[in-house]
LOVEXRO-859825 format. One record per atom (N, C-alpha, C): atom name; residue in three letters; y, x negated, z; residue number from 1. Coordinates in Angstrom, 2 decimals, decimal comma. Layout:
! residues N
atom;res;y;x;z;n
CA;ALA;Y;X;Z;NUM
...
! end
This chain:
! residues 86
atom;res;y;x;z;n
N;UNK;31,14;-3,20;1,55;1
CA;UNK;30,00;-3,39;0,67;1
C;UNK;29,60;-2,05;0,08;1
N;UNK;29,53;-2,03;-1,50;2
CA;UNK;28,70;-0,99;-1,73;2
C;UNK;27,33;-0,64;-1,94;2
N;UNK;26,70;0,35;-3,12;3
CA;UNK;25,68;-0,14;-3,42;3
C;UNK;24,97;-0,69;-4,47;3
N;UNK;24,17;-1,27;-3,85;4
CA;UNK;23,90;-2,73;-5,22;4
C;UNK;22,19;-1,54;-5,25;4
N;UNK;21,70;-1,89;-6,80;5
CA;UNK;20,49;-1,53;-7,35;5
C;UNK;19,67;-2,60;-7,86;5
N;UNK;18,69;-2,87;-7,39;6
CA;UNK;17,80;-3,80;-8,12;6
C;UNK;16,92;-3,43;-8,79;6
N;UNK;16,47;-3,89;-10,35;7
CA;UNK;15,56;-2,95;-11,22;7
C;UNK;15,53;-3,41;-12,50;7
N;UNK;14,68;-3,06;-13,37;8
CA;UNK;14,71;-3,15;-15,20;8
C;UNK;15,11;-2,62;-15,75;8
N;UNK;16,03;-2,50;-16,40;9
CA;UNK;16,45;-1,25;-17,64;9
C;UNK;15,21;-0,90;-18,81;9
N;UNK;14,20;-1,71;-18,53;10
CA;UNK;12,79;-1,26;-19,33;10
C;UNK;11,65;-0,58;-18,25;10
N;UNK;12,01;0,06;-17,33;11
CA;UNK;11,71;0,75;-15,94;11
C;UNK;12,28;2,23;-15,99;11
N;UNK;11,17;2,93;-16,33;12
CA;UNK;11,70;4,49;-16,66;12
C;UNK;12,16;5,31;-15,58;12
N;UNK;11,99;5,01;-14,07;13
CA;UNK;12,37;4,98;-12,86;13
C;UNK;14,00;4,45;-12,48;13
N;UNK;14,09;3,48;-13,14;14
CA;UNK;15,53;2,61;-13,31;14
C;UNK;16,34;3,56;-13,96;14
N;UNK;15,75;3,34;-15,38;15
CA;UNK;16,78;4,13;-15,98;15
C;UNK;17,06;5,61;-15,86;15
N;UNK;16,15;6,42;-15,08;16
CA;UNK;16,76;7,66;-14,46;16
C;UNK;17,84;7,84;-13,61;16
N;UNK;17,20;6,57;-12,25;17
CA;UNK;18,20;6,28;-11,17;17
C;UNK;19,43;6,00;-11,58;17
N;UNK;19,94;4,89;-12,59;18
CA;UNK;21,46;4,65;-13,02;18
C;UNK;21,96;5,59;-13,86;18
N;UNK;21,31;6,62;-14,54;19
CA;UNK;22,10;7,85;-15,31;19
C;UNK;22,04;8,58;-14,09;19
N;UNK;21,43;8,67;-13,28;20
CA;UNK;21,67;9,63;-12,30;20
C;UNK;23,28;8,82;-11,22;20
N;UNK;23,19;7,92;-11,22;21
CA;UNK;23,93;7,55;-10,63;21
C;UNK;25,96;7,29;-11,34;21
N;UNK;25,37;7,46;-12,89;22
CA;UNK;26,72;7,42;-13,34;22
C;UNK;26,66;8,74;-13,54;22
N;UNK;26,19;9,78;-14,13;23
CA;UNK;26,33;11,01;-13,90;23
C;UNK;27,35;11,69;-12,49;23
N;UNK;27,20;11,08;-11,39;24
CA;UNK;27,41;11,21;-9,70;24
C;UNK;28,89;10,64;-9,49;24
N;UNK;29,31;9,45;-10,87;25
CA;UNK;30,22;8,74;-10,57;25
C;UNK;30,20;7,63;-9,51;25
N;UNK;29,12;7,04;-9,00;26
CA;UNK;28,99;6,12;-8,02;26
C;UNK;29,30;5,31;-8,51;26
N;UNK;30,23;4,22;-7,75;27
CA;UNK;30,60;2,98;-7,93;27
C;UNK;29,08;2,20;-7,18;27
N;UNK;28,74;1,03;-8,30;28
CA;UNK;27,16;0,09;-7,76;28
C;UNK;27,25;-0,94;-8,33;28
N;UNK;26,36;-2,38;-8,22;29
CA;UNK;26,24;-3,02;-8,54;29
C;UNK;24,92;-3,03;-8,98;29
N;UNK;24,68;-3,20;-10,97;30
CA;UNK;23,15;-3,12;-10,76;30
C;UNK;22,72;-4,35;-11,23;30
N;UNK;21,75;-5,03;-10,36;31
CA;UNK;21,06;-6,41;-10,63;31
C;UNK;19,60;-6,20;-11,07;31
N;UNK;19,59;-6,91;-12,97;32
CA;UNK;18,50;-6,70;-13,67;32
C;UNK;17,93;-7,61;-13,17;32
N;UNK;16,69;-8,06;-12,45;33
CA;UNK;15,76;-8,58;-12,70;33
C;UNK;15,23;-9,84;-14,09;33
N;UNK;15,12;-8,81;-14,91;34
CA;UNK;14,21;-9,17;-15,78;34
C;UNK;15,60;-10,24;-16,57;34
N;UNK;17,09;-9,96;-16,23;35
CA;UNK;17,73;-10,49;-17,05;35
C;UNK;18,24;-11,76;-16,90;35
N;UNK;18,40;-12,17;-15,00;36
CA;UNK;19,00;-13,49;-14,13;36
C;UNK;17,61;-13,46;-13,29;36
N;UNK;17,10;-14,85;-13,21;37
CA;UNK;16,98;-15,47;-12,27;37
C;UNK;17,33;-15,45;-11,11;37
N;UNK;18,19;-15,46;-10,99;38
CA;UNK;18,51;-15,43;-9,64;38
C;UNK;18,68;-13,74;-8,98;38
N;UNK;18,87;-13,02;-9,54;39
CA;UNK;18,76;-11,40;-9,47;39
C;UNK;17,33;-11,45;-8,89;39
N;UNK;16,12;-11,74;-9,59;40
CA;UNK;14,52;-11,70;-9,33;40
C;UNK;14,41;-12,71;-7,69;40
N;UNK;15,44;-13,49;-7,81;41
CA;UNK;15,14;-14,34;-6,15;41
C;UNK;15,57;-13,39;-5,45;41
N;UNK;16,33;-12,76;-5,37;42
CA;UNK;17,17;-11,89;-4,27;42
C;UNK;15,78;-10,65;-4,12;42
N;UNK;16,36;-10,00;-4,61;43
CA;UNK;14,91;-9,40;-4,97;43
C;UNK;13,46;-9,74;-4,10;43
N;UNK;12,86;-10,48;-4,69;44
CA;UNK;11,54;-11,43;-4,00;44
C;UNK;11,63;-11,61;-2,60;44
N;UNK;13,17;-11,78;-2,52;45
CA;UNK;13,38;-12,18;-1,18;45
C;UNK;12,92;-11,08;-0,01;45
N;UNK;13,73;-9,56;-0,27;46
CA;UNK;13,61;-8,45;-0,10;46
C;UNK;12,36;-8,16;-0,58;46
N;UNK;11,45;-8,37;-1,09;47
CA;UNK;10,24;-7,65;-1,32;47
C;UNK;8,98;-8,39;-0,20;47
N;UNK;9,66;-9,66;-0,34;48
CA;UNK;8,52;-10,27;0,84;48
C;UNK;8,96;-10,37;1,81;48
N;UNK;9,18;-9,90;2,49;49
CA;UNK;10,15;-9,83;3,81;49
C;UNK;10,03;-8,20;4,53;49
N;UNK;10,91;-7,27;3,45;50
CA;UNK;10,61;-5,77;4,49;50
C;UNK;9,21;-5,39;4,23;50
N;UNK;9,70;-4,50;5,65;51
CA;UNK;8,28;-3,68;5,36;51
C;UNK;8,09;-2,22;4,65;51
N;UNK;9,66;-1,92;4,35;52
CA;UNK;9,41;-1,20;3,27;52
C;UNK;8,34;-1,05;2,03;52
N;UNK;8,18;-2,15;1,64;53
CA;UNK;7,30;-2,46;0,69;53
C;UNK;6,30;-2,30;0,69;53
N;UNK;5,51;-2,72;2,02;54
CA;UNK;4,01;-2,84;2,54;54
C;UNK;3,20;-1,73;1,50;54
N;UNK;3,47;-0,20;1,14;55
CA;UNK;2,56;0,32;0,80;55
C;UNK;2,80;0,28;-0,49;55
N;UNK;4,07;-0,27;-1,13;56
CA;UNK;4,09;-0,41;-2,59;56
C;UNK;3,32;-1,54;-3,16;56
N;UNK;3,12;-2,88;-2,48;57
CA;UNK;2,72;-3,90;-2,74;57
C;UNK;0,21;-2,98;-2,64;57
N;UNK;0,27;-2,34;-2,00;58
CA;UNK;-0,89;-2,03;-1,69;58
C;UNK;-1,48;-1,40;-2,88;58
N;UNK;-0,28;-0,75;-3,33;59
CA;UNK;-0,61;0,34;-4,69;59
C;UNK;-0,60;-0,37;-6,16;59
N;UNK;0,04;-1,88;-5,88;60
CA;UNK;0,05;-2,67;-6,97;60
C;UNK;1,39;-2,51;-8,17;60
N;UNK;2,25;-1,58;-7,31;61
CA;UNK;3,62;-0,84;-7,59;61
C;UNK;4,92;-2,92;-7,34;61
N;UNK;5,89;-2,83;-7,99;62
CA;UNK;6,61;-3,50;-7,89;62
C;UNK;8,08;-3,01;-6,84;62
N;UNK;8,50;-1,94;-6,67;63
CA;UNK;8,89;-1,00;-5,70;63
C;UNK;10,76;-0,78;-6,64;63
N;UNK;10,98;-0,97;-7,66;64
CA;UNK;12,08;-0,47;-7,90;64
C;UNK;12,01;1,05;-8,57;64
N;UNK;13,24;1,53;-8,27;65
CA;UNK;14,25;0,93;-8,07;65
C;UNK;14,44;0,89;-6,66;65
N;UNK;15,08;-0,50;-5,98;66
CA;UNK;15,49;-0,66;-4,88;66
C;UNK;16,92;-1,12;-4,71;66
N;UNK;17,20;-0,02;-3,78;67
CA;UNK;18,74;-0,01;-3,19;67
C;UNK;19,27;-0,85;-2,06;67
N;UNK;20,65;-1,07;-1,67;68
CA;UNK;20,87;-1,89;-1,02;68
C;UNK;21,89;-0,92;-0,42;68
N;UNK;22,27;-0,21;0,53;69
CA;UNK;23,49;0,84;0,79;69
C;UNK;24,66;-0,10;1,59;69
N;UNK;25,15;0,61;1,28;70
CA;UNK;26,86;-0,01;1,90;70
C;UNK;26,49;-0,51;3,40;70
N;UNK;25,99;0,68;4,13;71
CA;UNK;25,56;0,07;5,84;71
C;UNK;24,54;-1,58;5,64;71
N;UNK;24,05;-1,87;4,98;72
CA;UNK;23,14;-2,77;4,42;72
C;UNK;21,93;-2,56;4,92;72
N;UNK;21,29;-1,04;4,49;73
CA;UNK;19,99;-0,80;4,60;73
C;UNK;19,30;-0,57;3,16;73
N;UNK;18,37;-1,21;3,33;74
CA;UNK;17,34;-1,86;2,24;74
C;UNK;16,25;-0,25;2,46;74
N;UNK;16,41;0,41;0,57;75
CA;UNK;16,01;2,10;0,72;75
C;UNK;15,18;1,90;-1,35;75
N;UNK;13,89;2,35;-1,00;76
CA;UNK;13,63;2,96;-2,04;76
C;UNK;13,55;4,50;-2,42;76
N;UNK;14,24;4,69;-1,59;77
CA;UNK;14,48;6,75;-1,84;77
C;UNK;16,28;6,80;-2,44;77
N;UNK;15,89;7,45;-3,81;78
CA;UNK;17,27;7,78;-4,48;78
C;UNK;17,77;8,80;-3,51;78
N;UNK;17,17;9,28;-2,74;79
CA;UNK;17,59;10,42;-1,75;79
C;UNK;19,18;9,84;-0,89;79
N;UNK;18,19;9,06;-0,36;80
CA;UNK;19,25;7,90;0,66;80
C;UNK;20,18;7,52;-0,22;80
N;UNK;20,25;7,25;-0,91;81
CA;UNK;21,31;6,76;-1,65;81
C;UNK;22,81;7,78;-2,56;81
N;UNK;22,03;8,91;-2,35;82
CA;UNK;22,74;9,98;-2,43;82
C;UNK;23,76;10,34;-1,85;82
N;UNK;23,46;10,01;-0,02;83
CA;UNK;24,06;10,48;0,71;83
C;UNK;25,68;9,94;0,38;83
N;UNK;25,62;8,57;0,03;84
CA;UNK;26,58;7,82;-0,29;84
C;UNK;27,41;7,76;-1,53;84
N;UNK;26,87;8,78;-2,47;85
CA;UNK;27,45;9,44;-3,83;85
C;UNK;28,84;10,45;-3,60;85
N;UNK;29,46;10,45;-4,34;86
CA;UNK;31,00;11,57;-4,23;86
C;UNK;29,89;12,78;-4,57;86
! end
């Protein structure tokens, strides 16, 4: 498994993270939201569920971009996701 990105390409946060990420050459999967249905369930799913979220949901924040890493840990730090970059 690699890593998958969930997010908007109308998300100025998004679109840093995926130029940063083709810049890096990372192989990812990125799932728009705003574009499938079913992208926004997966998503939802992961947003109501971890507790990652807890303080994004507090701030009234939607929490992308959110990562999915190869180990299958659920990360909103581009940091973490780094580690896993060439």
């Amino acid at each position: 498994m690699g890593i998958t990105m969930y997010g908007m390409r109308i998300c100025p946060d998004c679109a840093d993270a995926l130029a940063e990420l083709n810049r890096r050459g990372t192989e990812y999967v990125y799932k728009d939201f705003s574009e499938d249905t079913a992208n926004l369930k997966e998503f939802l799913k992961y947003r109501d569920t971890s507790g990652i979220f807890e303080q994004v949901k507090e701030e009234g924040r939607i929490g992308i971009p959110c990562f999915v890493l190869p180990d299958g840990t659920l990360t909103l730090s581009e940091e973490d996701v780094y580690r896993f970059c060439p």
